[in-house]
C-alpha positions as CSV (number, residue, x, y, z in Angstrom):
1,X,51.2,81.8,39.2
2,X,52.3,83.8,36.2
3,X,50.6,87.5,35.3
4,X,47.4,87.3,33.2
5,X,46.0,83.5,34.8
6,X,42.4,83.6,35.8
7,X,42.0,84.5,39.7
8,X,40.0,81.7,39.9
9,X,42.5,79.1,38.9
10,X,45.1,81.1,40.8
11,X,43.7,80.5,43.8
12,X,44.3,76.8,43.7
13,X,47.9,76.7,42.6
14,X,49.2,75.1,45.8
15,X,47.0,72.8,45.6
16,X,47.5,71.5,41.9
17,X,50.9,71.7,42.8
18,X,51.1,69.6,45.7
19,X,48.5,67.0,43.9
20,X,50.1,66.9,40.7
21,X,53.7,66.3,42.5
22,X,52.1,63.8,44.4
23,X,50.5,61.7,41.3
24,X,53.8,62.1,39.4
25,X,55.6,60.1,42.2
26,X,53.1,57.8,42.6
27,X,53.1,57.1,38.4
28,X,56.8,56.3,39.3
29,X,56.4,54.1,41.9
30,X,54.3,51.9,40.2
31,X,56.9,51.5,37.3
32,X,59.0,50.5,39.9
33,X,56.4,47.7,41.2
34,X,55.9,46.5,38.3
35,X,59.6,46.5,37.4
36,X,60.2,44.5,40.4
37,X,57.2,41.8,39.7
38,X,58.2,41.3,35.9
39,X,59.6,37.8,37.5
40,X,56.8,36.4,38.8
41,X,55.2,33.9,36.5
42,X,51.5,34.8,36.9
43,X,52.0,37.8,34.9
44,X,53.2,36.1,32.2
45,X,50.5,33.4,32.2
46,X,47.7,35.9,33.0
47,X,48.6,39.1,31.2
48,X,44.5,40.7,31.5
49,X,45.3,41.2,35.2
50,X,48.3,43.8,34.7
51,X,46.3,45.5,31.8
52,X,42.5,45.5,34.1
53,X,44.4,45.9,37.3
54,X,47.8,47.7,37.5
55,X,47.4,49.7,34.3
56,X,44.6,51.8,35.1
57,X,46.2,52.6,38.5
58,X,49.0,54.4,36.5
59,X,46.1,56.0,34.4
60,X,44.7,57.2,37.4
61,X,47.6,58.6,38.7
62,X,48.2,60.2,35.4
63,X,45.3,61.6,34.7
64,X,45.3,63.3,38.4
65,X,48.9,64.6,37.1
66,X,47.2,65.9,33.8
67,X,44.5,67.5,35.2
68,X,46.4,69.3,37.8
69,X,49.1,70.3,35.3
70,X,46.5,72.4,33.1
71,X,45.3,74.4,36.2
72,X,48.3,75.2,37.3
73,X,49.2,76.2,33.2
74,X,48.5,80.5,33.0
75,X,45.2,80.2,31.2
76,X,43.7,83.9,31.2
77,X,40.4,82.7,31.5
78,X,38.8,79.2,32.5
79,X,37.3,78.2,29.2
80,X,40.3,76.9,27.4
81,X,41.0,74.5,30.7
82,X,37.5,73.6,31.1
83,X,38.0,72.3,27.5
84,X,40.9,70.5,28.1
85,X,39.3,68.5,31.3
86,X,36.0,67.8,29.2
87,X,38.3,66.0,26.5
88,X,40.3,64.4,29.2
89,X,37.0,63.5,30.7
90,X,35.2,62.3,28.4
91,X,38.3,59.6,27.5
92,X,38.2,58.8,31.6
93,X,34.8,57.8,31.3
94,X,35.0,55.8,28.2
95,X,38.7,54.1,29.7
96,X,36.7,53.3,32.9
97,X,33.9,51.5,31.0
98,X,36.3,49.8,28.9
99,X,38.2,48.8,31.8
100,X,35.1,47.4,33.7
101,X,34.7,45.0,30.8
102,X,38.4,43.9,29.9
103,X,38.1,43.3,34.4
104,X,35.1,40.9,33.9
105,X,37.1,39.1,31.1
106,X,40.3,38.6,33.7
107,X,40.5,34.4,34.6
108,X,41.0,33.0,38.0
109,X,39.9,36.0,39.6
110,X,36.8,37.1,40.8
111,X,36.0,40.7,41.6
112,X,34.4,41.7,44.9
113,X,32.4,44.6,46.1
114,X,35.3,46.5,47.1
115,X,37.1,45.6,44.0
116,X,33.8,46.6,41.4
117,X,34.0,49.8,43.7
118,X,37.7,50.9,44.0
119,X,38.5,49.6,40.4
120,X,35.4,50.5,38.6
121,X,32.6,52.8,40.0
122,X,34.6,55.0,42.1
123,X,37.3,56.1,39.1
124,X,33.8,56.2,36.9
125,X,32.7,59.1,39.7
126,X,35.9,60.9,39.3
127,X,35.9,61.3,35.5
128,X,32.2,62.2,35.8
129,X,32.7,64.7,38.2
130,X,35.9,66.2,36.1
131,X,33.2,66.4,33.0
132,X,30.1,68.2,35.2
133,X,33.1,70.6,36.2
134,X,34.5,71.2,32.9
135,X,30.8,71.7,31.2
136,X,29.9,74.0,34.3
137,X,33.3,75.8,32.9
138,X,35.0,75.6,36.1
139,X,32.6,77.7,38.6
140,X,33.8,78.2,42.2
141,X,31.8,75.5,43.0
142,X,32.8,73.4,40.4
143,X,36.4,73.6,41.1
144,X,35.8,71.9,44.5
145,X,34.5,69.0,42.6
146,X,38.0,69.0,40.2
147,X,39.4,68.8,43.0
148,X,37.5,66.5,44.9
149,X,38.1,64.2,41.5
150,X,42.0,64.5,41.6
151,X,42.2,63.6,45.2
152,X,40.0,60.6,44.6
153,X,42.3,59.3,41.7
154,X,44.8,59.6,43.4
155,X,43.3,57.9,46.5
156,X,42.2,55.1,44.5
157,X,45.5,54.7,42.5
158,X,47.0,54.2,46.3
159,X,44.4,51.8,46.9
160,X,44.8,49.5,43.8
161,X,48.4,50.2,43.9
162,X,48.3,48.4,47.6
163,X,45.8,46.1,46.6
164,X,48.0,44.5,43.4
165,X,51.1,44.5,45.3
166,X,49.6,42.5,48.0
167,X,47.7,40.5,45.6
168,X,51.1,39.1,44.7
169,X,52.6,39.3,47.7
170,X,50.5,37.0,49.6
171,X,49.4,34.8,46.5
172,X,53.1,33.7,45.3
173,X,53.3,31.6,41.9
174,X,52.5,27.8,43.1
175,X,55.9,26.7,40.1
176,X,59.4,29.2,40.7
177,X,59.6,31.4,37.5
178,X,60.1,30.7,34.3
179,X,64.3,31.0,33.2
């Protein structure tokens, strides 16, 4: 890391940079998959499901790519970062809730337990845990929960990534697409 960044931060640059590599790929692999589904028809008659569904996976994967970005920045001490990751927390938490309700609203698809827990309580955890951190202003010990939160978004943007792509996979439209 760069002269003058906090020793506390510095010690998890490998880290931030191996997550935040990792959710940049994934954000691009999902514009890919979605690229390649723009022909099947149920996204055009059901267009809730790619905005509850696939779009919070890339938001996920983005916000694991923010979050490491600004600890691997050269802050000189952890208050500015911690501020940072409050904002970007507190807007996780409120794009979780507001996710959980556009979900509900989705027709001809009924969520299960796994799906209320990888698409709305466990992203909910990881924007919670990224606020406790940033108000505890990034102790040691809080910085395990950071991380803890980045490795879960991105674990549940591979998830939900899988998930959709089966979804479609296995569940062709019934009519070919629309010309």
């Amino acid at each position: 890391m760069a002269t003058g960044t906090s020793p506390l931060l510095e010690s998890w640059s490998s880290f931030y940079v191996m997550t935040g590599s990792s959710a940049a790929a994934l954000t691009g692999l999902m514009f890919i998959v979605i690229t390649l589904v723009t022909g099947v028809d149920r996204l055009r008659r059901n267009p809730d499901g790619v905005s509850a569904f696939s779009t919070p996976t890339v938001v996920h994967f983005c916000a694991a790519f923010l979050v490491s970005a600004v600890l691997c920045a050269p802050w000189n001490s952890v208050v500015a970062p911690a501020v940072v990751l409050g904002i970007a927390a507190v807007v996780g938490v409120a794009y979780a809730l507001r996710i959980t309700i556009r979900q509900k609203r989705v027709a001809g698809y009924d969520m299960d337990v796994e799906d209320w827990l990888c698409y709305t309580l466990l992203p909910l955890l990881a924007y919670t845990a990224l606020l406790v951190s940033a108000i505890l202003v990034l102790t040691p010990s809080a910085l395990y929960a950071v991380a803890g939160a980045v490795v879960l978004l991105i674990l549940i943007g591979i998830h939900n990534a899988w998930d959709v792509v089966t979804f479609i996979a296995v569940n062709p439209p019934k009519d070919p697409p629309s010309q």
